[in-house]
Every structure is written in structure tokens, then in C-alpha cells.
Backbone bond lengths (Angstrom), bond angles and torsions (degrees), N, CA, C in turn:
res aa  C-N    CA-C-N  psi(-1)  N-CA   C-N-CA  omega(-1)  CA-C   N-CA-C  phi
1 X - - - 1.443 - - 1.530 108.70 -
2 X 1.292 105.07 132.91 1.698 91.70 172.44 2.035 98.94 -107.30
3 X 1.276 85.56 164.48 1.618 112.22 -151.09 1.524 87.09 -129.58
4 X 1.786 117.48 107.87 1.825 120.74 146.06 1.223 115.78 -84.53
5 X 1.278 123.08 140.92 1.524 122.35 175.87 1.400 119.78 -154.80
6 X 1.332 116.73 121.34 2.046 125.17 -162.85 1.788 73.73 -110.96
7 X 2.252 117.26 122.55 1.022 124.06 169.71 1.978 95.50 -118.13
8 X 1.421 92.81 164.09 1.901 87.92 -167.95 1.591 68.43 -139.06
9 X 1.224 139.47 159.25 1.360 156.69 89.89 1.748 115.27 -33.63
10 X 0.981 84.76 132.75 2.021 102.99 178.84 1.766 117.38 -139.41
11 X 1.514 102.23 158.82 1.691 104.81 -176.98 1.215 88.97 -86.87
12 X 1.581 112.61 166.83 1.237 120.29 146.66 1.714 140.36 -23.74
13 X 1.717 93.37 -49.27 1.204 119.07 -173.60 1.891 88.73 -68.51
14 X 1.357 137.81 -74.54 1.385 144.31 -163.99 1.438 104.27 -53.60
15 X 1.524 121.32 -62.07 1.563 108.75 164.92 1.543 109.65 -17.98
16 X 1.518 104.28 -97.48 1.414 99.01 -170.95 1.684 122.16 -29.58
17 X 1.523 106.56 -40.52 1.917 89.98 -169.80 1.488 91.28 -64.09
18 X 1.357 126.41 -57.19 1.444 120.78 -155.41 1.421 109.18 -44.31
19 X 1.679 107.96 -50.78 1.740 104.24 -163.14 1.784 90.17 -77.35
20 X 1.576 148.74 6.40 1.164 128.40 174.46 1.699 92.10 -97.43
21 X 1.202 115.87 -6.41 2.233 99.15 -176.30 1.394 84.76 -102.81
22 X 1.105 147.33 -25.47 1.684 137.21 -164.59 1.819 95.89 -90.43
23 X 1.323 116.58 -26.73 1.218 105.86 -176.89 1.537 116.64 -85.86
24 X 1.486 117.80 -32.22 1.687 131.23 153.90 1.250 109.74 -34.47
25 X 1.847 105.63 -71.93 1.660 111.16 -161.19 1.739 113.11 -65.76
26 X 1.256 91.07 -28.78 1.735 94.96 -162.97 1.552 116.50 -127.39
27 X 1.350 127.28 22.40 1.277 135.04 166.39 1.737 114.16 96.86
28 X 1.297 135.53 137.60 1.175 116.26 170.62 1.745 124.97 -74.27
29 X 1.157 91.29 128.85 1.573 96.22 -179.53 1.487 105.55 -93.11
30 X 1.624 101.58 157.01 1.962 106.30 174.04 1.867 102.74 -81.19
31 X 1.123 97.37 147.38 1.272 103.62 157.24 1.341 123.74 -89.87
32 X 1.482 125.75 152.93 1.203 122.79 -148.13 1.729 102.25 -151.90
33 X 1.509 122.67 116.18 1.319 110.55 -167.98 1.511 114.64 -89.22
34 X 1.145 113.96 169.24 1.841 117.47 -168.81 1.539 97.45 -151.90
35 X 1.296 109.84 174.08 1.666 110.54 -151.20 1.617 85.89 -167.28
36 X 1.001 104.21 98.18 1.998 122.15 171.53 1.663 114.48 -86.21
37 X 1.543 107.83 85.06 1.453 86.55 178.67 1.708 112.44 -91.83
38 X 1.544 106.35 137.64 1.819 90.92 -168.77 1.156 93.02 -104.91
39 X 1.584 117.06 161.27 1.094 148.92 147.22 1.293 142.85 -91.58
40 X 1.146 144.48 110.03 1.401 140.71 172.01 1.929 109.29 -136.83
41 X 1.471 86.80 170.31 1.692 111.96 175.43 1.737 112.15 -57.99
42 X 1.154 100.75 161.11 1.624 96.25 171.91 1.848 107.80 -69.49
43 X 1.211 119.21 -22.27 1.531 121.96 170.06 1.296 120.20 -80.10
44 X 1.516 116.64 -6.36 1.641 112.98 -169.02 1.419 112.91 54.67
45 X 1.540 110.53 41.08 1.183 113.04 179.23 2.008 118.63 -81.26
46 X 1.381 118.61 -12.55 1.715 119.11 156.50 1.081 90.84 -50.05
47 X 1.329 115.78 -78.78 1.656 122.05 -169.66 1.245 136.21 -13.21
48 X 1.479 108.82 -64.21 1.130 123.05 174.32 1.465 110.92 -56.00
49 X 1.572 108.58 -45.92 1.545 110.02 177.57 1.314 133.39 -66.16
50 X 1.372 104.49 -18.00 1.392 105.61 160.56 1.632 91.23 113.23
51 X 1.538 134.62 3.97 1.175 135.94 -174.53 1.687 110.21 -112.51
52 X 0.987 85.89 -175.92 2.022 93.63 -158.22 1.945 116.82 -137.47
53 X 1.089 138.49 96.21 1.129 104.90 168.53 1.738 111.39 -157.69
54 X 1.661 86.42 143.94 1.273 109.29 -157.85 1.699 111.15 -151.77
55 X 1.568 105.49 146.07 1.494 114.84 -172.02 1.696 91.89 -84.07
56 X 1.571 99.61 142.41 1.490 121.83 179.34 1.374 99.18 -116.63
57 X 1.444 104.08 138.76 1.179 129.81 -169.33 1.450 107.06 -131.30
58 X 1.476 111.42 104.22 1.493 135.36 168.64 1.187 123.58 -107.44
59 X 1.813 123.14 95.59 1.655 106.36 -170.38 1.365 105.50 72.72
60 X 1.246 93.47 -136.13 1.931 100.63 179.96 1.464 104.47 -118.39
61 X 1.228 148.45 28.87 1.293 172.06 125.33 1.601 108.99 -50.96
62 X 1.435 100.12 118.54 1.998 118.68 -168.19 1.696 91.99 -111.54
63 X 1.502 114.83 126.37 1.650 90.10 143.25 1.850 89.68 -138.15
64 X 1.492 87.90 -176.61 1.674 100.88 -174.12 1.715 97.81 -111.46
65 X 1.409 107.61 120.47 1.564 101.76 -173.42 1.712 106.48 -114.73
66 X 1.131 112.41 142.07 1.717 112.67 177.20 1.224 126.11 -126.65
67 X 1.365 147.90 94.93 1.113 140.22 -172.76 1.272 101.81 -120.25
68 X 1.642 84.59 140.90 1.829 124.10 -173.61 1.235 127.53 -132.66
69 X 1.168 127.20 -164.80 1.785 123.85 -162.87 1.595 123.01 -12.88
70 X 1.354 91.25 66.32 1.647 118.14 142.55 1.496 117.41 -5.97
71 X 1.487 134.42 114.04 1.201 96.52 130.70 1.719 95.28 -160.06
72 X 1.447 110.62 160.34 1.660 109.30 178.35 1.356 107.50 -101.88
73 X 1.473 135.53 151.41 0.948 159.48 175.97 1.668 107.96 -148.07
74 X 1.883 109.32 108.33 1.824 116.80 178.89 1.486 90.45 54.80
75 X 1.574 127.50 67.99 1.118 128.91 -177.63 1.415 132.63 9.45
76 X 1.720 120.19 31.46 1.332 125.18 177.50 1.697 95.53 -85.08
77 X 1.315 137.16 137.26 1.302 117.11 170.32 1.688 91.94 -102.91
78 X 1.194 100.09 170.58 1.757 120.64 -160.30 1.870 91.74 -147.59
79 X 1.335 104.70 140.91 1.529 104.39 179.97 1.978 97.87 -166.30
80 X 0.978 79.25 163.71 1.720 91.81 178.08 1.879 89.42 -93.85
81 X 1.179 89.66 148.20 1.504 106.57 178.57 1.840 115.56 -138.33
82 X 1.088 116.08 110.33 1.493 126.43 146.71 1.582 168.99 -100.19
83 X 1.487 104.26 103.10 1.686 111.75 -150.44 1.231 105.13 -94.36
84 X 1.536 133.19 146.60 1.017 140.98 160.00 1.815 105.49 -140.29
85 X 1.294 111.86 142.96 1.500 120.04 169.21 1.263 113.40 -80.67
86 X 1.808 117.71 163.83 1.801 93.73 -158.11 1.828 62.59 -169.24
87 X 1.633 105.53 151.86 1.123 106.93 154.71 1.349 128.28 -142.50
88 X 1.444 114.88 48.22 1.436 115.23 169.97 1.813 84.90 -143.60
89 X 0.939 103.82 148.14 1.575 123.48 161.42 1.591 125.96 -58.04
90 X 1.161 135.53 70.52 1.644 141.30 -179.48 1.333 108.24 -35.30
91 X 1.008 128.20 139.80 1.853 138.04 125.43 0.968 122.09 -19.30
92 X 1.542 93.83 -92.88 1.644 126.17 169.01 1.772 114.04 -82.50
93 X 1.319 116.51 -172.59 1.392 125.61 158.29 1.786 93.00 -170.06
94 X 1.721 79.92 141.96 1.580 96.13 175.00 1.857 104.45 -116.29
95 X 0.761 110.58 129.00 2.285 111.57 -165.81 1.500 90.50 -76.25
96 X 1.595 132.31 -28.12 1.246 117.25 170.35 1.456 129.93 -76.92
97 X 1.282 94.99 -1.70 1.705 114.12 -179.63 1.367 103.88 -92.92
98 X 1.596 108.02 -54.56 1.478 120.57 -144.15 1.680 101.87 -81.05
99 X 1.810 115.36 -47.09 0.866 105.83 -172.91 1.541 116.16 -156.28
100 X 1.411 105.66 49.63 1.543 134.03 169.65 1.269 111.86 66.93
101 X 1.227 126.40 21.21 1.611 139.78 -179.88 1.704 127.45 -70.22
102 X 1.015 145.78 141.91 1.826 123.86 -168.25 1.380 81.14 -95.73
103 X 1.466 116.44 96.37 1.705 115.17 155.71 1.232 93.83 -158.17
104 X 1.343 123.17 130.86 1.824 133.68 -176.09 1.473 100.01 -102.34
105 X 1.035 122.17 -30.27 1.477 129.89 -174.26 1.286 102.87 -23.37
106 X 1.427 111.04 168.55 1.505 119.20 155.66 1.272 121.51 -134.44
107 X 1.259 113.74 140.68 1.655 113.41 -142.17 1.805 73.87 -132.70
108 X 2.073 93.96 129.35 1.386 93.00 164.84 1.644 121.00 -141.48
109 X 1.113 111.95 163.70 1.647 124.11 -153.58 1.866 105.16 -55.37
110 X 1.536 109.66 98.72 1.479 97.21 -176.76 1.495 104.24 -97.39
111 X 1.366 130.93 -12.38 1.569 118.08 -175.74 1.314 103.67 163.20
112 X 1.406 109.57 169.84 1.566 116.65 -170.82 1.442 119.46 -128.22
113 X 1.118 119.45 174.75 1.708 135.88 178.09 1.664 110.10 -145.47
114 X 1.569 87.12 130.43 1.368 84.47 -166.19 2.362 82.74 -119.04
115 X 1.444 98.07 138.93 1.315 104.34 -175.42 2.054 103.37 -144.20
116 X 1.540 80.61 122.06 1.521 100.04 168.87 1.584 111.97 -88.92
117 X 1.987 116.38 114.49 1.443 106.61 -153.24 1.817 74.66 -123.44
118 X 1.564 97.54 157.28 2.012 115.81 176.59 1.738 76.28 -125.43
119 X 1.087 108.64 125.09 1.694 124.44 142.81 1.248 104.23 -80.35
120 X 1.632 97.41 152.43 1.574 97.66 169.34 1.872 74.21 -162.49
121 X 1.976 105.70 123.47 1.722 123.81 165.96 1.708 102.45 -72.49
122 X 1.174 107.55 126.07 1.199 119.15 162.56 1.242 108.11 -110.46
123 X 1.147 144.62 110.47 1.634 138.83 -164.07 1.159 126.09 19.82
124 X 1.556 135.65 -90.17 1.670 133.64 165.42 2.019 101.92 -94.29
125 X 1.052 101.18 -2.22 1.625 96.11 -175.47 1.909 108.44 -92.24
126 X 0.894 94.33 147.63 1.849 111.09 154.45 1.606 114.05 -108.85
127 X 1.309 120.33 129.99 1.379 113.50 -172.45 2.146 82.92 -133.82
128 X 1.122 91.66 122.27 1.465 114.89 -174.15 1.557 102.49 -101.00
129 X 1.671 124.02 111.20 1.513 122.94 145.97 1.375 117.72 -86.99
130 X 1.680 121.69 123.10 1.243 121.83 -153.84 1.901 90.87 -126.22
131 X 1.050 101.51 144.34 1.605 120.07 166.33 1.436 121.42 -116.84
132 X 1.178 135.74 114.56 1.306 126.07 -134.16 1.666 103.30 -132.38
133 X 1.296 116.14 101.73 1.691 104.97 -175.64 2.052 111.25 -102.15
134 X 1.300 99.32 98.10 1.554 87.98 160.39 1.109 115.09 -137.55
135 X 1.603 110.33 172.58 1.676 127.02 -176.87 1.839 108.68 24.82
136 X 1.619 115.42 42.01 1.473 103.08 162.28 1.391 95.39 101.18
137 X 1.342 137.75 -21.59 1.638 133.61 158.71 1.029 126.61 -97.40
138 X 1.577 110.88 150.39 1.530 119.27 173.13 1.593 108.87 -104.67
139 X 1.021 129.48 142.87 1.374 128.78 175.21 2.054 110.14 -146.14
140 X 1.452 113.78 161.96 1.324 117.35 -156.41 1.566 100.17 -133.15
141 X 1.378 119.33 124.23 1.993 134.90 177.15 0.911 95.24 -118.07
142 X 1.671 89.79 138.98 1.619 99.65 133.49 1.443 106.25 -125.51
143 X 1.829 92.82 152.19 1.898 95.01 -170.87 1.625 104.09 -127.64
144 X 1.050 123.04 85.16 1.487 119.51 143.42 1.526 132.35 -3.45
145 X 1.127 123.74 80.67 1.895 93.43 -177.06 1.572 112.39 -123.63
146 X 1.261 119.94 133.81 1.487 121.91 -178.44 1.512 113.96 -169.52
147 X 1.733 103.82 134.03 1.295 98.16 -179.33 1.993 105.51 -63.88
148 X 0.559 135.46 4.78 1.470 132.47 -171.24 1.664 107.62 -118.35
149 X 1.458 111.86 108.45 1.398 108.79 -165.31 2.157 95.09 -69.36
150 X 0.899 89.96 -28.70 2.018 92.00 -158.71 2.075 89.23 -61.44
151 X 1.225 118.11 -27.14 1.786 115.96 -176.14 1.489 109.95 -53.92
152 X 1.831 87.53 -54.70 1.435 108.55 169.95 1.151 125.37 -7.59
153 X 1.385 89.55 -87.65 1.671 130.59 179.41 1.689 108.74 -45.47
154 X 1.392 102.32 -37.56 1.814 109.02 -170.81 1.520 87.09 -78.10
155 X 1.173 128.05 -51.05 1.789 116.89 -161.54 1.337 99.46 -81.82
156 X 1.409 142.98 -28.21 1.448 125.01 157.73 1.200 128.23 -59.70
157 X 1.561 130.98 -20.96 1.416 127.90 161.89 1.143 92.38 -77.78
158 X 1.708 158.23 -79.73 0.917 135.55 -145.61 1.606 133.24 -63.75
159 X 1.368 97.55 -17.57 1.850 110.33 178.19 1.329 104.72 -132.03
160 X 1.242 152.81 -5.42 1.477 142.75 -175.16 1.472 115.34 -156.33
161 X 1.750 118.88 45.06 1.298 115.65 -167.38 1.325 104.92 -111.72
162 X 1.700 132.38 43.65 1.015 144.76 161.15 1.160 99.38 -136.67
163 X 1.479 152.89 -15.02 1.136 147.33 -156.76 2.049 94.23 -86.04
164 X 1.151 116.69 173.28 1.337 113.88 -168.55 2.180 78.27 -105.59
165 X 1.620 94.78 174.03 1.448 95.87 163.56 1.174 111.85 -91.27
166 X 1.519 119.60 177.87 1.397 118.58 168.22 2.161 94.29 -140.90
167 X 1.155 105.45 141.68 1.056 110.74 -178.93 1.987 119.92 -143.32
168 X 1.433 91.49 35.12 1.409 122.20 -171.38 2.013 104.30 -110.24
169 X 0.888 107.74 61.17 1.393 113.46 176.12 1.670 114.23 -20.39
170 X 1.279 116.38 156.09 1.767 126.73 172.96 1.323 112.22 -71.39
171 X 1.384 125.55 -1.98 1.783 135.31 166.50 1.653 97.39 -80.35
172 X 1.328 117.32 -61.49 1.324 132.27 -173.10 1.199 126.15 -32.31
173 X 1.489 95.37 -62.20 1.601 116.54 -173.22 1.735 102.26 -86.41
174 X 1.558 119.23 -17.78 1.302 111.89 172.37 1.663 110.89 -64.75
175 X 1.270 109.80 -67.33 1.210 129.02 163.73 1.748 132.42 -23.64
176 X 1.615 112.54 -37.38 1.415 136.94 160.25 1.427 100.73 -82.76
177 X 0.737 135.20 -35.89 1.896 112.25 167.67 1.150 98.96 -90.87
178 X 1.593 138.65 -15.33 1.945 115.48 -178.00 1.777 101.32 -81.42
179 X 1.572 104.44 -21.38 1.340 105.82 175.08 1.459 127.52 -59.90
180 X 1.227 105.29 -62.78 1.859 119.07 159.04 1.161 107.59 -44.64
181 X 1.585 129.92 -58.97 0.789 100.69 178.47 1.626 145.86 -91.20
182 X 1.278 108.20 28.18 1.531 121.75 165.77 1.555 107.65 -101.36
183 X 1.366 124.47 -14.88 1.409 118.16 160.91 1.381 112.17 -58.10
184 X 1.194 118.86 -46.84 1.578 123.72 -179.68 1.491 118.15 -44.83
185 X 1.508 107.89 -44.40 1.153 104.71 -174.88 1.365 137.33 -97.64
């Protein structure tokens, strides 16, 4: 499946206005928690590549998700995406095991993100406000998502066309604080 996505970073203070005008214009949605466990090599070699993968945790519902060949265009990023349902919790994961991929590697469980997300449908779009707790921080998204980059583009002028982009994924920024913080120790 390929996956478009326009992400903004927000303060505390902007979260709240955004999720109080998306909840006016477009109905209040429940929030709903999710649980990102990532995976990588002892080199952080996804990382480096610009890929991501980690079991999602919905409820009591596991899948193993993988995203690959990256790339942004008008800061929408676009990526190949791969889901499979799984129902025991892995260690490790091998992508030639898990989900028919040519990678033997073994990819193992370095840490998690736990994110409280409000959907709110904007016609063919999902626009996700996410609250994001890891390793001791809180941090605030917004995520755009639509197969149609031009929707995108229409729901970022209409709700986030002062906001700056952000194109630093929730692996990224997990990963830059697990980094610092393993210098520390």
C-alpha cells in the first residue's frame, strides 16, 4: 500500500486550538490509544535508511508494520507501507519471515511510543491529532493522510497553512532522544 502524509509539529498551546476548530467544524471524535513498538538492527540500520518498523498495538490487536522507500515531494512524504496481523508479541522480527520481504536480518525490540490519536474524516482525508509519550517526553502532530496528494494540500491550507512542516517521522524523533539518551549513560 502506499501511504501520503503532510506531518506539522505543534505546542501544547496549538494542539489544543487545532483539536478545539476540528472538533466545532467536523464533529468530536474519541480518542483512541496506540502503542508503537519499534524495531531495528544493532546498527540502526532502518534508520539510517530512512525506513521504520514496528508492531502496532490497537486494543488487543498486534500487527507488524514496515515502511520503505521514502520520499517527500511539497513536504507530503509518500512511502510504501506493510501490514500484517500477528498475535503474539515478537522479540525479534525477520521481514523474510514476517512478511515475504528479501531481508534476513534480525531486527530487535529497542523501545516504544505510546500515542493518544483524535481522528477527525474530512472527505477522503483522515487528519490525525496525536499526543505522543516516549522515553520521559511529551510531544504534539498533526498528520494529514490521503491517497490524493492535491486533498492534502486543500486540508493544509484550510487548517494548517501557517504551521511550518515537519518531515521527521515518530521513529526519528524516538530514536534522537533514545540516542542522547544512551550517551548519558
Amino acid at each position: 500500500m502506499i501511504e501520503n502524509e503532510l506531518k506539522f509539529m505543534l505546542s501544547h498551546e496549538q494542539f489544543n486550538q487545532v483539536k478545539k476548530i476540528l472538533s466545532k467544524r467536523y464533529g468530536a471524535s474519541s480518542c483512541k490509544v496506540q502503542i508503537n513498538y519499534y524495531y531495528d538492527s544493532n546498527n540502526f540500520s532502518m534508520l539510517h535508511f530512512g525506513n521504520s518498523l514496528r508492531v502496532r498495538q490497537k486494543d488487543n490487536n498486534l500487527s507488524i508494520e514496515y515502511k520503505c522507500k521514502k520520499t517527500v515531494s511539497e513536504g507530503i512524504r509518500k512511502c510504501e507501507e506493510f501490514k500484517k496481523k500477528i498475535l503474539h508479541f515478537p522479540y525479534t522480527i525477520v521481514l523474510s519471515k514476517e512478511l515475504s520481504i528479501d531481508d534476513d536480518k534480525v531486527y530487535n525490540y529497542i523501545g516504544n511510543l505510546i500515542t493518544e490519536r483524535t481522528n477527525f474524516k474530512i472527505g477522503s482525508a483522515v487528519v490525525s491529532l496525536d499526543k505522543n509519550y516516549y522515553l520521559g517526553k511529551i510531544d504534539y502532530e498533526l498528520e494529514i493522510e490521503s491517497r490524493n496528494s492535491e486533498t492534502i494540500k486543500n486540508i493544509q491550507n484550510l487548517i494548517a497553512s501557517n504551521l511550518p512542516i515537519n518531515n521527521m517521522g515518530k521513529y526519528k524523533r524516538f530514536y534522537n532522544v533514545f540516542s542522547d539518551w544512551s550517551k548519558e549513560q
